[in-house]
C-alpha positions, 0 to 999 in steps of 0.5 A: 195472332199468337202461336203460343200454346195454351198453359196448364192442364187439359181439363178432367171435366167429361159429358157423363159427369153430369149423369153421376153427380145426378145418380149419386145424388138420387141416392141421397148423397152430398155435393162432396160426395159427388166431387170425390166420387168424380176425383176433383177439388171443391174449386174445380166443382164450383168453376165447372158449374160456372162454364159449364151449364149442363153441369150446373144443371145437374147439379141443381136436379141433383140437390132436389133429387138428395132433399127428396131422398132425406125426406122420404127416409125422414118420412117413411120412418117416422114409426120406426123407433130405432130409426135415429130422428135426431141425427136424421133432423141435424143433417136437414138443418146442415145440409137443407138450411133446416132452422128452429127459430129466428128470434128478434132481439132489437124488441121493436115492434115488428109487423110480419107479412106470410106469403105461401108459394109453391115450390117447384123443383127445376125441370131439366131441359130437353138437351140435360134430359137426351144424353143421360144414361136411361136410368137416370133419365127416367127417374128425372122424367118421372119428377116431371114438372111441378104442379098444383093440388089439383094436378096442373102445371104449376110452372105457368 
């Protein structure tokens, strides 16, 4: 058994962090608004979702709770004539992977096969969903699960 002791920096990684980035992100802020509000590198973040599972998951509510944002903000103004809907639609294609169109350049005949599934945002688990601040949590709560047009469970 060695007796050395371990080399390098304790880390700055803390329990809470997962309630901010989700916080933040509710709000409809990015992941690198999340990383500099919680004073870390991007490599840092990407090694924390990595090690860190609770994290991960936060992450991931986060990014649903930041697309619902932008959504509803495109939504709800649509009306709104000094609403700016261009720079509204750019920052859904850079952000959410938004496209316009694929074209097909190699001219041989292409078949295509659609097949519609219902999205679904990721259900925290019991143990993401206990340690959060209360606001937060009732916000995730109030996502609840993913469900059909007629109000069932989607999920299975």
């Amino acid at each position: 058994m060695s007796t050395e002791a371990k080399v390098g920096r304790p880390t700055k990684y803390r329990p809470w962090m997962c309630d901010r980035v989700i916080a933040l992100m509710a709000q409809g802020a990015s992941k690198h608004e999340a990383l500099a509000d919680l004073g870390i590198w991007e490599d840092t973040f990407w090694r924390w979702r990595k090690i860190h599972p609770e994290f991960s998951e936060a992450v991931k509510i986060g990014t649903e709770l930041s697309r619902m944002w932008w959504e509803r903000e495109g939504r709800t103004a649509l009306r709104d004539k000094s609403f700016n809907h261009g720079l509204w639609y750019m920052n859904m294609k850079n952000r959410f992977g938004w496209t316009d169109r694929v074209e097909n350049t190699n001219n041989a005949p292409t078949s295509i096969s659609v097949h519609f599934v219902q999205a679904s945002v990721p259900t925290p688990t019991t143990r993401a969903v206990t340690g959060m601040d209360p606001t937060v949590r009732a916000l995730v709560e109030a996502i609840g699960p993913p469900t059909d047009d007629d109000g069932h469970d989607a999920g299975g």
